[in-house]
N, C-alpha and C positions, 0 to 999 in steps of 0.2 A: 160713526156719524149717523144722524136720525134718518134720515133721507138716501143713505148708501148701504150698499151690501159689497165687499171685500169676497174675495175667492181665485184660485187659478182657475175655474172653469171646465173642471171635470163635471160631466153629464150625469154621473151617479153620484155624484153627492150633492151636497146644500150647494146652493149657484145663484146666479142673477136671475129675474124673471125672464130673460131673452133664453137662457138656457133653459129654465123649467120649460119655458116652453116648446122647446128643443123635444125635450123627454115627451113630453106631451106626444110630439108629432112619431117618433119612435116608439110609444106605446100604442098608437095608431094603426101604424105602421104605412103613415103616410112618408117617413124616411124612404121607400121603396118606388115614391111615385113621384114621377119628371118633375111634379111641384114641388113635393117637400125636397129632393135631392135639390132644386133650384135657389129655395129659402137658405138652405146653409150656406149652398154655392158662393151666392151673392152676399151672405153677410159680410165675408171674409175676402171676397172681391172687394165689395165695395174700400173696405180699408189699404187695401190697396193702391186706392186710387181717390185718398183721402183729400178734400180742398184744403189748402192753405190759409191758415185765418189766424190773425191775431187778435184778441178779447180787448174790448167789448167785440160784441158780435151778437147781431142782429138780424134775421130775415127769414122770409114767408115762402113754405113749401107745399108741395102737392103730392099726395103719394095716389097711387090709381087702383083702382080693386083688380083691372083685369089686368094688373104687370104684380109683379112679383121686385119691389123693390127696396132699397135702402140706399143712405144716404153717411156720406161719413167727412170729418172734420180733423184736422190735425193742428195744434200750435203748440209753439214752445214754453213750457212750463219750468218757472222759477220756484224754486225749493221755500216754502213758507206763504207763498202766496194761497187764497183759498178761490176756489174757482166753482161759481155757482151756474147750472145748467138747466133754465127751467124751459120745459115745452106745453106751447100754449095752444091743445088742439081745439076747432071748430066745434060748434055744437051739433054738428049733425058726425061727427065721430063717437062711436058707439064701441068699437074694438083698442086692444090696446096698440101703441106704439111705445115702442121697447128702446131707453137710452140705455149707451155704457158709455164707462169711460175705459180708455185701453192704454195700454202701452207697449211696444213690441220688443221680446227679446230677444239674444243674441243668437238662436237658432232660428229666427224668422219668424216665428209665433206671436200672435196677441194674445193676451196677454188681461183679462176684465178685473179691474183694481175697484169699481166701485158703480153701480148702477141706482139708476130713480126706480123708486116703487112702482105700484100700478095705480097708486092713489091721484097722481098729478102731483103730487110734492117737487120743490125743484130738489136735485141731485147736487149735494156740495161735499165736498173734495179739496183735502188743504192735497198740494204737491208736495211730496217726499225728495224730487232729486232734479236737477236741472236737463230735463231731458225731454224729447216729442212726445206730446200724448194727444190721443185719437178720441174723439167723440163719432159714434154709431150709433144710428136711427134707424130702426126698422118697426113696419106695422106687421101684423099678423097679415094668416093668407086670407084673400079676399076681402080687405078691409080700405076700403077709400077715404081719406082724411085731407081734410088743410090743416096746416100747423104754423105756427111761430115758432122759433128758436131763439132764445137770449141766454149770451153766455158772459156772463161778465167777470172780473178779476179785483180782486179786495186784499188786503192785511186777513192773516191767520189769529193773529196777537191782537189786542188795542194799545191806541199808543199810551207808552208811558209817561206823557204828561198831560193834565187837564189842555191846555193848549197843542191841539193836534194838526198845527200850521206844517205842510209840507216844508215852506221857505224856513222853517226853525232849524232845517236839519241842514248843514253846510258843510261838513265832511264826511263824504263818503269811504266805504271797507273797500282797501285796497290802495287809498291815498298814501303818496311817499312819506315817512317819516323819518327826523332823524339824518339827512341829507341824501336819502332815499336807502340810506341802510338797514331799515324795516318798512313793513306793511301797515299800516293803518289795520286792525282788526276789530272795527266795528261802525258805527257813526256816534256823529256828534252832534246832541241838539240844542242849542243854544237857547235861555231862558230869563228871564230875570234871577238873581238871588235867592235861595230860601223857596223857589218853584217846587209844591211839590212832586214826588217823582214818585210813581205809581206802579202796584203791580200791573204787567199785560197778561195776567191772565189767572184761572184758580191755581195755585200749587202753595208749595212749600219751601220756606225761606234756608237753606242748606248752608250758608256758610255769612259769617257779618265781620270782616277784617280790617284790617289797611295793608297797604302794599308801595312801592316806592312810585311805583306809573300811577295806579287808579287813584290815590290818596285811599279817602274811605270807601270801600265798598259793602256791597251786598250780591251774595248769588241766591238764585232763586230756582226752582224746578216746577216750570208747569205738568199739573195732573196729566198723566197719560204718556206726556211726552217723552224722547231719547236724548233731552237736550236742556242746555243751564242756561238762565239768562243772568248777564254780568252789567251791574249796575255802576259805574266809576266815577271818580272827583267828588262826591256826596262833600255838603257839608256840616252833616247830620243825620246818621245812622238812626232809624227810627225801629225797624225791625229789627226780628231777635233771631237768633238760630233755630229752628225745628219748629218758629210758627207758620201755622197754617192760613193762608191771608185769600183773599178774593180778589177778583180781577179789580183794580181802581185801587185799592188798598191801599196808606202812603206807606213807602218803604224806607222813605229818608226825606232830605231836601237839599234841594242844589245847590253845589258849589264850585269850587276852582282847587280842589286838592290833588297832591302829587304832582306829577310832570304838569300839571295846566293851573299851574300859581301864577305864572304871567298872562295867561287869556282871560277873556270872561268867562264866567260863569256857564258851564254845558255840563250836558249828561254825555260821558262816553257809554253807548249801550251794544254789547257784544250779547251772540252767541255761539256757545263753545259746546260739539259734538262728540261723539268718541271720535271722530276721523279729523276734530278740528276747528276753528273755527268757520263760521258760514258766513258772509252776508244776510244782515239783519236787515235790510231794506225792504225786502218783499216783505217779511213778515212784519211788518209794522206801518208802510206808507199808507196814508191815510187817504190817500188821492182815489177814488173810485171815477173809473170815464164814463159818462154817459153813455148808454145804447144809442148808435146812432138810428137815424128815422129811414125809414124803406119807402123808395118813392120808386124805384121799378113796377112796371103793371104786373098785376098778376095773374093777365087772362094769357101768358102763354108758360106759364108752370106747365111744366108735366109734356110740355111740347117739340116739335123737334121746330126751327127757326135757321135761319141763314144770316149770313153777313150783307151787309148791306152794300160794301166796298172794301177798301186793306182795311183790315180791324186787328187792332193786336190783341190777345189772349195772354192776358197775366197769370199769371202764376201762382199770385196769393191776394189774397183780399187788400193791399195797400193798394192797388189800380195804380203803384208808381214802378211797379217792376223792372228794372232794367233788362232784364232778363227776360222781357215780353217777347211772346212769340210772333211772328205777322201773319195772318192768314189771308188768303187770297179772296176777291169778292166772288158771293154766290157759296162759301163753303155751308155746307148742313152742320149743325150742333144740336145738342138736345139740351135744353134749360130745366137746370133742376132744384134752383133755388132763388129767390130776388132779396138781394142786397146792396143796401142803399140806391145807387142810383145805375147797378149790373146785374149781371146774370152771374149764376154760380152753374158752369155749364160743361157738358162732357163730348169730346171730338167722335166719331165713330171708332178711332182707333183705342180709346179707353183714356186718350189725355183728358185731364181737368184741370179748368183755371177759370178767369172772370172777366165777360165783355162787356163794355159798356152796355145800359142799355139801348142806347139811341143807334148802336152799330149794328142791332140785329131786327130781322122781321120775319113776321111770318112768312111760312109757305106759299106761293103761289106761283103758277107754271110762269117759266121763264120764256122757252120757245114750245116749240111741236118738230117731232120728228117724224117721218111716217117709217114703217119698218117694211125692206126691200128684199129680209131672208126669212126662212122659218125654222124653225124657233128660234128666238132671240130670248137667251135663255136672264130672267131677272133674280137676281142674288140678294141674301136674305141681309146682308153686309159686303162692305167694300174692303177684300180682302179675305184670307183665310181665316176658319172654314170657307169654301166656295159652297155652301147650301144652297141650290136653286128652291126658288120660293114660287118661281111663276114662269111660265112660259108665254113671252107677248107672239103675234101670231105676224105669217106676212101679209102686210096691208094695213095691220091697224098703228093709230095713230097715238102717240105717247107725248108726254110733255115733262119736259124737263123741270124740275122742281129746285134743283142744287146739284154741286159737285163735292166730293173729297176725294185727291190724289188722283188717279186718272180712273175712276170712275164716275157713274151719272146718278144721280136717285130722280125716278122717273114716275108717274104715274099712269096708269093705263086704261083703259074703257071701264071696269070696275070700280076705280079712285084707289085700287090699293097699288101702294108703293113700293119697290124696289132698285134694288141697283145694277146698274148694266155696264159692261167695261167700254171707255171710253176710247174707241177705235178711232181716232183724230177725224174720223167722215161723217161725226154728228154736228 
């Protein structure tokens, strides 16, 4: 693909540009300093703790020069669909930020199947297998950006008839046939008579028969590809065996041959793999969704923010989760991305999901405590490691900012903040 680079992501060979630049930083020998060890750290952190999105997908992020970060995306991918990923950085970004697309295998590893260049080209990617695949964003070190993200979902194939109405296709792969004693293995697109029926794509026309189910058909083998497409009910074989034809090319015209003499007139269109056949619907629905439009602010990107009251945290971009978490008011979050009308946002504990945006706000002290022991010692996170970050003193006065779990994040005579355990006598 023009825009992709394939590879498992070995460091000494040919690789994605996140990994050259990998090489870069270990010819350096910046791999040996807390920053570079942190850049790898967090690439493969961050996938971890990928947000949950399903395409389209849309929103405006912040990366910061003085953090060391990235950003990562996960949705489920249908086999045939092509998945376009462009990022649209700011004009005062001058450094690159690094996309891939990942997918994890079965000993835990990601896995880089296909990366955007350093040109800005968007990154497209038809999906190979019904399975999670991970988008990862990272800038170089020291490099501060705004960016957009749009990720949207389309057909691999075009469709095979001049009329590329969704509502034409009325049987779907997998529908009972037969009094449910077979599978439906393909769909069906219903057309006027003598419709013509088109290639979906460049190849080569491999087989022109009749059969007792399709009536007349045609197979076909798109260039490149591991897979036949089967043309059925024709009623009019136009293509020949071993020609070579372009995408649109007519291959026949519609009919009602074989098992569909009593329906109207439809294309049965299958694809048959070594392992079988697939569902052709991704690979050919014509339906593309709009990006939705981002109306979250984006003066608290890059921020940390609290809850305003009980706010649920979803767990994927649909904001209908069932599965929503409840968090209590006053909890701390860090906002790391704005999506339509939320935040794409991460818990101190390393959870990610999405708050509305109207349930969260800025920073700003809650009460004041005065401190009655010495040292009261201020933690760099709520929870292990226990890193003291600060020692506040006896006497001085601290204000409470937010809460997670039974700690406080406080700030101190300096304005820098930390977190203190919450001893129920604040």
């Amino acid at each position: 693909m023009a825009s992709c680079r394939s590879g498992a992501g070995n460091l000494f060979k040919t690789s994605s540009p996140h990994e050259q630049y990998q090489r870069k930083l270990i010819a350096a020998g910046l791999d040996k300093t807390s920053m570079g060890k942190a850049w790898s750290t967090i690439a493969n952190q961050s996938l971890n703790k990928a947000l949950l999105i399903t395409p389209p997908y849309k929103a405006n992020g912040y990366f910061a020069a003085e953090k060391i970060p990235a950003m990562a995306y996960r949705f489920e991918g249908l086999r045939g669909q092509k998945i376009s990923i462009h990022l649209v950085r700011s004009a005062a970004s001058v450094n690159h930020i690094y996309v891939d697309l990942l997918t994890k295998q079965d000993n835990g590893e990601f896995k880089v199947i296909a990366s955007a260049d350093t040109t800005g080209k968007p990154l497209i990617a038809e999906m190979q297998e019904n399975i999670t695949y991970f988008i990862r964003l990272q800038p170089e070190l020291l490099s501060s950006a705004a960016y957009t993200i749009e990720i949207t979902a389309g057909p691999s194939l075009n469709f095979p008839l001049t009329n590329n109405s969704r509502k034409n296709i009325q049987s779907l792969f997998g529908d009972g046939r037969d009094a449910g004693s077979r599978k439906h293995e393909g769909i069906d697109i219903f057309s006027p008579f003598h419709t013509p029926v088109l290639a979906a794509a460049d190849g080569t026309v491999t087989r022109v028969n009749e059969n007792n189910l399709g009536g007349k058909v045609v197979w076909m083998r798109p260039e490149g590809k591991n897979y036949t497409l089967y043309y059925a009910h024709l009623d009019r074989q136009i293509a020949v065996e071993g020609q070579q034809v372009k995408s649109g090319d007519t291959l026949g015209l519609m009919g009602n041959t074989g098992n569909a003499k009593t329906t109207s007139p439809h294309l049965h269109f299958g694809i048959y793999t070594p392992g079988g056949t697939v569902d052709p619907l991704p690979f050919v629905n014509p339906v593309i969704q709009p990006l939705p439009e981002v109306t979250a602010a984006a003066n608290l990107l890059n921020t940390r923010a609290r809850t305003k009251g009980k706010t649920n945290l979803y767990l994927s971009a649909s904001l209908t989760d069932q599965s929503a978490v409840a968090l209590p008011p006053a909890t701390v979050i860090f906002i790391n991305a704005a999506y339509k009308n939320a935040y794409g946002v991460e818990l101190p504990d390393g959870k990610t999901g999405f708050i509305k945006s109207r349930q969260l706000t800025a920073l700003a002290p809650l009460r004041k405590i005065k401190i009655t022991s010495s040292p009261l010692p201020g933690y760099e996170q709520p929870g292990e490691p226990m890193i003291v970050k600060t020692n506040f003193s006896q006497g001085e006065t601290i204000s409470v900012m937010g809460v997670f779990s039974n700690y406080l994040l406080v700030s101190g005579d300096t304005k820098e903040t930390a977190w203190i355990v919450n001893n129920g006598s604040w």
